[in-house]
C-alpha positions in Angstrom: -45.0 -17.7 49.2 -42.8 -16.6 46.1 -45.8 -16.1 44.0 -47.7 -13.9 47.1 -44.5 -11.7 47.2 -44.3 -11.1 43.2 -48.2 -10.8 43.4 -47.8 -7.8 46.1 -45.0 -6.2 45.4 -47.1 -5.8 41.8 -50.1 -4.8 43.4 -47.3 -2.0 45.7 -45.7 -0.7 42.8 -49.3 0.0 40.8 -50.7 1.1 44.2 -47.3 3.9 44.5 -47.8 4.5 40.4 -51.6 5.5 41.0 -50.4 7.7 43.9 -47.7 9.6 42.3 -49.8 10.1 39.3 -52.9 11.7 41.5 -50.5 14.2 43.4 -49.3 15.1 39.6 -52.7 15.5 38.5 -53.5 17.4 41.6 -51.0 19.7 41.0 -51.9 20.6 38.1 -55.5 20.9 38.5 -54.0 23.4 41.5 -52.2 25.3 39.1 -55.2 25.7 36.9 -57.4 27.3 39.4 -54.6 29.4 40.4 -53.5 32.3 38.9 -55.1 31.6 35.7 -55.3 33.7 32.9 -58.4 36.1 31.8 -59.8 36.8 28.4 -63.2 38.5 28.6 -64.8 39.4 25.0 -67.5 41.9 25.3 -69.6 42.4 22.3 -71.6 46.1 21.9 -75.3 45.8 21.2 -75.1 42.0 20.9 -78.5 40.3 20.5 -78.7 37.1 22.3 -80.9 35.7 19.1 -77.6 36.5 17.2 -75.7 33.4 18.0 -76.1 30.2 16.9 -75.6 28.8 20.6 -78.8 30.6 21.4 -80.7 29.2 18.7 -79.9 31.7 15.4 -79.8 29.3 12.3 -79.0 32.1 9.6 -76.2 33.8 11.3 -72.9 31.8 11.1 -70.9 32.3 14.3 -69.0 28.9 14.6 -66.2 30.1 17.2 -68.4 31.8 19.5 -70.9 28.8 19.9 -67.5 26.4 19.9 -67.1 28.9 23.1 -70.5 27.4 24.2 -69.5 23.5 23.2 -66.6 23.8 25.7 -68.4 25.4 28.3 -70.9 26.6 29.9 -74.0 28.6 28.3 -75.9 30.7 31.1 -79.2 31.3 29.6 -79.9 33.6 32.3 -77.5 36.0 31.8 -78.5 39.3 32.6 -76.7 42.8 31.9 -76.8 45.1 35.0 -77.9 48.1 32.4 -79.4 48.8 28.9 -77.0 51.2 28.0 -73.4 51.1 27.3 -71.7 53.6 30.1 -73.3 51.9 33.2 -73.5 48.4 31.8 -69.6 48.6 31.9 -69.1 50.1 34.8 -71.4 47.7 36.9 -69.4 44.7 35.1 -65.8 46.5 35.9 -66.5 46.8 39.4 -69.3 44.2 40.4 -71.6 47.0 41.4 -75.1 48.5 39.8 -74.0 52.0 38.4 -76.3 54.0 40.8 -73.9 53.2 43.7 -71.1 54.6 41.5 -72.7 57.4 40.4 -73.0 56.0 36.9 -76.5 56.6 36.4 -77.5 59.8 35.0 -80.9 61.0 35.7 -81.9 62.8 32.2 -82.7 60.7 29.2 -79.1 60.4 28.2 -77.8 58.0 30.3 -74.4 57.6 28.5 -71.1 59.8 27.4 -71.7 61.4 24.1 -68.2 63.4 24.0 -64.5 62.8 24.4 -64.2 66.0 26.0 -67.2 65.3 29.0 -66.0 65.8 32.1 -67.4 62.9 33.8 -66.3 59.5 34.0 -65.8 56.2 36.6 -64.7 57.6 39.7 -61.0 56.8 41.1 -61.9 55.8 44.2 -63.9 52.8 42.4 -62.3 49.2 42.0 -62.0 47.3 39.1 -60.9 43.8 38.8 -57.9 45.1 36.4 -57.0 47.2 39.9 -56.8 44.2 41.9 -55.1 41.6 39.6 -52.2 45.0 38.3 -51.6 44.3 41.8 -51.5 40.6 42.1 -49.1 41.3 39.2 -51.2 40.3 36.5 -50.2 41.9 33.0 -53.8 43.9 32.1 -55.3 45.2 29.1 -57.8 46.9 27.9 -58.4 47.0 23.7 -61.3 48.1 21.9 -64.6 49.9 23.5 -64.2 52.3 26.5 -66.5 54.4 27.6 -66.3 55.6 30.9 -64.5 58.5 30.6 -61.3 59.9 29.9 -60.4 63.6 31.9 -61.5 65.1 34.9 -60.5 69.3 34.5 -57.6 69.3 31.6 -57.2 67.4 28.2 -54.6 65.5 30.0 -54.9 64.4 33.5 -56.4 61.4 32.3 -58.2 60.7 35.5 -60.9 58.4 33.8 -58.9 56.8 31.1 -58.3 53.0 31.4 -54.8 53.1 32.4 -56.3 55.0 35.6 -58.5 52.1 36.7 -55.6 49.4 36.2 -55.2 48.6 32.7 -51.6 48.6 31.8 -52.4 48.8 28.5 -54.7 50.7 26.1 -55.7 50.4 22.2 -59.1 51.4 21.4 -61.7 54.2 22.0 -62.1 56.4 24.8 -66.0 56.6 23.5 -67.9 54.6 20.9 -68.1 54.4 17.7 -71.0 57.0 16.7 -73.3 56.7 13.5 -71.3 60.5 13.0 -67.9 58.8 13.1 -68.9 57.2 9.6 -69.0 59.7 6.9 -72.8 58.7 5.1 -74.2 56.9 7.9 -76.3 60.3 9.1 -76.2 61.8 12.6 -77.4 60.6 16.3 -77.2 64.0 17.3 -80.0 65.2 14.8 -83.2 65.0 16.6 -81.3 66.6 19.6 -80.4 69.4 17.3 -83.3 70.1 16.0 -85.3 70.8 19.1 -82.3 72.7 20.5 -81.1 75.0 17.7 -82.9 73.9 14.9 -86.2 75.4 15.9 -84.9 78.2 17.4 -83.3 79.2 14.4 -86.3 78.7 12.6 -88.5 81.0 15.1 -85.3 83.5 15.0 -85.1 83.8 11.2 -89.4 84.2 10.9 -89.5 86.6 13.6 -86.3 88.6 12.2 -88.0 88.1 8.4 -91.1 89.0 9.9 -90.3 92.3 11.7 -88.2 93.5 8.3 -91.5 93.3 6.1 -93.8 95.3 9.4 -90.7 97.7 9.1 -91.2 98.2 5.4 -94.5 98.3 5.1 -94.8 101.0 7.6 -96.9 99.5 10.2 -94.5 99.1 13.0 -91.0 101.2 13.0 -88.7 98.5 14.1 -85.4 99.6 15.6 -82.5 98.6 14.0 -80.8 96.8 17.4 -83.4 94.6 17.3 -82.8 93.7 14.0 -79.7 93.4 14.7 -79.7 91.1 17.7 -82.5 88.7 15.9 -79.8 88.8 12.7 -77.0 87.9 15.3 -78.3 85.2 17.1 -79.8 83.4 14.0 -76.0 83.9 12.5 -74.7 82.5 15.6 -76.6 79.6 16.0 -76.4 78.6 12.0 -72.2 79.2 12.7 -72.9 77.0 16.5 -74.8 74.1 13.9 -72.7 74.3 11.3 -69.0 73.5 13.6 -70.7 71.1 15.3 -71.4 68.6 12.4 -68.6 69.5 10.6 -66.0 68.7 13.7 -67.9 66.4 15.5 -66.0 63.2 13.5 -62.3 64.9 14.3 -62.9 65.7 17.5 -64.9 62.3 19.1 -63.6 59.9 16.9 -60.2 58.8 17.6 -58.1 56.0 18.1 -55.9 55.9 21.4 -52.7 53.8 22.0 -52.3 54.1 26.2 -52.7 58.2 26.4 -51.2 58.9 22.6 -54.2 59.7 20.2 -52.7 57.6 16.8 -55.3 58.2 14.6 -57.9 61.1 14.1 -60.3 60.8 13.1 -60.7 57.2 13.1 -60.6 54.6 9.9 -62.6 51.9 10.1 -60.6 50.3 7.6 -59.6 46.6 8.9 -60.2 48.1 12.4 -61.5 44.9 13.7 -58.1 43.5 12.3 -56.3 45.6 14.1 -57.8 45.2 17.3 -57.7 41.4 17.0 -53.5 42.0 16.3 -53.2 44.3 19.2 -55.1 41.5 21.6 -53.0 38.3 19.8 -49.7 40.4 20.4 -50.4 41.3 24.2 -51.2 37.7 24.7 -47.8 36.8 23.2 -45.9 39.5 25.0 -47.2 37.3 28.6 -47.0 33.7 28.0 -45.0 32.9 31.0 -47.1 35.2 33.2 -50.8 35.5 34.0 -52.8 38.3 32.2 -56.4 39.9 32.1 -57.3 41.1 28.7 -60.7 42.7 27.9 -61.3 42.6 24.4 -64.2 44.8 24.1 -65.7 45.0 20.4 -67.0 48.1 19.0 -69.3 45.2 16.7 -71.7 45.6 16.6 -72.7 48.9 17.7 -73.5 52.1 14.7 -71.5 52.7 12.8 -72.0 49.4 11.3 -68.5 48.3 9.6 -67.2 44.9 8.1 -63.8 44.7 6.3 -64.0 43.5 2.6 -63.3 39.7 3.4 -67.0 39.8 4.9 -68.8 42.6 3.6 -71.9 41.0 1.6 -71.1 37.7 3.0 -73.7 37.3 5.5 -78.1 36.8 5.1 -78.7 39.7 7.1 -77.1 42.5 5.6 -74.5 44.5 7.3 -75.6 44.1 10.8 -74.7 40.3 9.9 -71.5 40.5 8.1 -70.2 42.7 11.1 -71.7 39.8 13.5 -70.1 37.0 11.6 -66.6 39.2 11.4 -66.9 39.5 15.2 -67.0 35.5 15.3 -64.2 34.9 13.0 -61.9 37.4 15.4 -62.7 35.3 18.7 -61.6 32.2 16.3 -58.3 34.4 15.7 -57.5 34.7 20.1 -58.2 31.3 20.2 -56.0 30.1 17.8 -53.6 32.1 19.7 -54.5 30.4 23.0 -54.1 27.3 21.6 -50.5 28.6 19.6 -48.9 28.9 22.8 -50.8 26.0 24.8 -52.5 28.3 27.0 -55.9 27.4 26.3 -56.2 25.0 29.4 -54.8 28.0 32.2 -57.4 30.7 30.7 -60.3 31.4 31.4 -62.6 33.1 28.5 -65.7 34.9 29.2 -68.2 36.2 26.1 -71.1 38.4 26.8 -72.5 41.5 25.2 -72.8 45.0 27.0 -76.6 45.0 26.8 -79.4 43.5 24.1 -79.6 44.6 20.3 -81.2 47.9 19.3 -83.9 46.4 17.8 -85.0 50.1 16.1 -81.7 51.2 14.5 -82.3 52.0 10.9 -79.7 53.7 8.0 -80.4 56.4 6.4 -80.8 54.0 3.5 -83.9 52.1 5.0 -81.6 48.8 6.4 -82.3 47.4 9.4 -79.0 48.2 11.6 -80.7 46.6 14.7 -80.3 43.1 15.9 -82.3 40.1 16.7 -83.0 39.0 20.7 -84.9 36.3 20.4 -88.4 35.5 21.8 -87.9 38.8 24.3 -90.0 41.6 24.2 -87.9 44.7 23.7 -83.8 46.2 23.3 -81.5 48.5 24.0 -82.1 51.4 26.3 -85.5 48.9 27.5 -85.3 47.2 30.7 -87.6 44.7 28.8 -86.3 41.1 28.7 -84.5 42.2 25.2 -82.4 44.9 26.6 -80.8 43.3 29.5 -80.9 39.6 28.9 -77.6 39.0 27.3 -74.9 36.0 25.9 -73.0 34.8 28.8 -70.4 32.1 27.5 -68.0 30.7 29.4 -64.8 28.0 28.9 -61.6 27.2 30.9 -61.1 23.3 29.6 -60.6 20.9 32.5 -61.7 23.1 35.2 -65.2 24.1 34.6 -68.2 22.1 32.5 -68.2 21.2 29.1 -71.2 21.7 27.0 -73.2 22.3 30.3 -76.4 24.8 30.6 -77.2 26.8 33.6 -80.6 28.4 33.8 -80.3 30.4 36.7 -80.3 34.1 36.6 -76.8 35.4 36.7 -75.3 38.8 35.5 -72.1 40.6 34.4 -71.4 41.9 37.5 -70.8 38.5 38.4 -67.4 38.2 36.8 -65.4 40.8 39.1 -65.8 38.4 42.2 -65.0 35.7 39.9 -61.8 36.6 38.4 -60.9 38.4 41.5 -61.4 35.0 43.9 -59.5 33.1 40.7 -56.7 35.4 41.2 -56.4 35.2 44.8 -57.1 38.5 45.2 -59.1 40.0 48.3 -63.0 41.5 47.5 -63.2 45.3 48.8 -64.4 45.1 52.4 -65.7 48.7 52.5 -68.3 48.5 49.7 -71.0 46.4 48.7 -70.5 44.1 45.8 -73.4 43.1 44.2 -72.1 40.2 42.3 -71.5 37.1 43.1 -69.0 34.2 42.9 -70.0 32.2 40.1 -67.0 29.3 40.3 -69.5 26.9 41.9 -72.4 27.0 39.7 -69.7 26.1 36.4 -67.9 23.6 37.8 -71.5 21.9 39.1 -70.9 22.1 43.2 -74.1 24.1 43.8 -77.0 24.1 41.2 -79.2 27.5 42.6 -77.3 31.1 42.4 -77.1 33.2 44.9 -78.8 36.2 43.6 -82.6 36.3 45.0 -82.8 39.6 44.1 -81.8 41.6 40.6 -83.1 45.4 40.5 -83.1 46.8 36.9 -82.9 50.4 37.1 -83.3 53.0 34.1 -80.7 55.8 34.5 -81.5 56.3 38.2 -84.5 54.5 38.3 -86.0 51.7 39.9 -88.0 49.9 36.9 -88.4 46.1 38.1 -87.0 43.5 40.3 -86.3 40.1 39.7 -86.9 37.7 42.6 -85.5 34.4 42.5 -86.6 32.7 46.1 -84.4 30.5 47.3 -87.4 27.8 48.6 -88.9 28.1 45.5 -88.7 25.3 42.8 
């Protein structure tokens, strides 16, 4: 009888051991999925042949693909546009551009100037909205481009800290082949159809009626020499300010609404950034945050500090890939510094496929690689909008999982926004969707049967996933 009693009041005190330690474990898991932190890296003009974790083997990107070792790799992963300005606004709000008015319908289907009027509306909501006021800490470093005023240099009404970013160090627009002094002109072709030629047909026509004038064929009144001499001036003066003031007047580095510098140094500018992101995260260890790195790598300009310039097989396009790598090594080390790796969640994606055609003035190939898939940026071929889509959060979602169903960025605003126990918009449609169960393995098929690829305004292609289909 003494030996039963010993024997079970063992077995009661393992049994009370086993359930203490399950409520404890519990409790923390609950704490994990709520509330956590966000980190979500964007890259610019990312291929998805780029990284190692997608099968590069000349490209060294050791942190990003550790991001893939530790999570989950979505090899479906598709941007909502092939163009900067309505890529990011479709993964800000969870919504395809054309319902917020981000798709234009001419061939330019992005911002081109700090000073355009146009921009993501206010009455649109983004996930920094929604966690600012589940108060989350939010920032926004790096890569805008969605606007900054509405009617005056400084009402602001597009800027970041409008659209619930506390925060702001970066861009308002992007980092322009013009914003590098040498690295030639985006603008040119433009110019040349719209003043260029006109110039041209000005200054032959005014040339042209001088010599019929002198000659004494035609008697030519002077006005009209004149006007032909004054609009040839005029456009050559139009031309001539434009290049010259393009670089100090787009290219400019922003701290919240103060322009710091102008025009902008890439010198250690990726440095600098990675700083600014490694001191917010310090500044809110002890309370959840949402920061949006967003990389002006590897979009023209191409830069690379001196630590990695020449460093890389694939010119400078690579050593600005593999100096993008070693800066999502730097926030993780940071995570890790203050033992918040297991409470965030990080999220790496690029803004839409390389630009497979971008060459320097030089003859280097300033485009990117995106695998086996037919075209890039600007294309709604499988280059341009099949993107990275890397994502970790130790202990909560998969490790070194795969999922091969088709998924996109607007996915990640009801994501983070169900994370944070915030509540979706009721009186809009969000296109994306939850993606919580396919990482952490409860469901295996996503729910998107339809994706619609649009370019600009329109309707290119629709990707149907049936749900009875195998």
């Amino acid at each position: 009888v003494l030996h039963w009693f010993l024997y079970t009041r063992k077995k009661m005190r393992l049994l009370l051991f086993l359930i203490i330690y399950q409520c404890a474990t519990n409790s923390v898991n609950t704490h994990h999925v709520s509330n956590p932190n966000f980190i979500l890296l964007m890259a610019d003009d990312l291929g998805i042949g780029d990284l190692g974790c997608y099968g590069n083997r000349t490209l060294r990107t050791p942190n990003i693909d550790r991001l893939a070792e530790e999570g989950v790799t979505l090899t479906q992963h598709i941007a909502a546009s092939p163009l900067c300005t309505p890529s990011r606004a479709a993964f800000l709000t969870g919504r395809y551009p054309i319902r917020s008015g981000m798709a234009a319908f001419s061939r330019v289907g992005v911002f081109l100037f700090s000073a355009s009027s146009g921009g993501l509306p206010s009455e649109e909501i983004t996930f920094a909205k929604l966690l600012k006021q589940r108060g989350y800490a939010t920032a926004l470093i790096g890569k805008w481009h969605l606007g900054m005023n509405c009617e005056s240099s400084d009402d602001f009404c597009h800027h970041p800290l409008s659209h619930g970013f506390d925060y702001f160090y970066g861009l308002t627009v992007t980092n322009f082949r013009d914003c590098k002094p040498g690295q030639g002109s985006v603008f040119l072709k433009g110019v040349q159809k719209s003043l260029v030629i006109p110039i041209q047909i000005a200054g032959i026509t005014l040339v042209s009626l001088v010599i019929v004038h002198y000659i004494g064929l035609l008697k030519v009144p002077f006005q009209a020499l004149g006007c032909c001499l004054l609009i040839t001036t005029i456009a050559l003066a139009v031309l001539i300010f434009f290049f010259y003031h393009f670089r100090h007047l787009n290219c400019f580095l922003m701290r919240d609404h103060q322009i710091i510098q102008q025009p902008l140094s890439y010198e250690n500018l990726t440095q600098r950034l990675t700083k600014e992101a490694g001191k917010f995260i310090g500044r809110n260890t002890d309370a959840p945050f949402l920061l949006v790195l967003s990389y002006l790598h590897v979009h023209t300009a191409l830069y690379a500090s001196k630590a990695f310039r020449g460093k890389s097989k694939h010119g400078l396009y690579g050593d600005a890939v593999e100096e993008m790598d070693w800066s999502v090594g730097q926030i993780l080390d940071v995570l890790e510094e203050y033992n918040l790796s297991d409470k965030t969640l990080v999220y790496f994606t690029s803004d839409q496929g390389a630009h497979v055609e971008e060459i320097s003035s030089s003859g280097e190939v300033h485009g990117g690689y995106n695998g086996i898939y037919k075209g890039g940026k600007s294309m709604n071929w499988e280059g341009g909008i099949r993107v990275p889509g890397l994502l970790r959060w130790p202990g909560v979602i998969q490790s070194g999982a795969y999922i091969d169903e088709p998924t996109s960025n607007m996915d990640i605003f009801p994501t983070v926004v169900r994370l944070a126990e915030a509540v979706l918009p009721s009186d809009r449609v969000i296109d994306g969707h939850d993606l919580m169960p396919l990482l952490q393995g409860k469901v295996t098929r996503s729910k998107h049967e339809f994706l619609f690829h649009y370019c600009n305004a329109y309707l290119n292609a629709v990707r149907w996933h049936p749900r009875n289909s195998k």
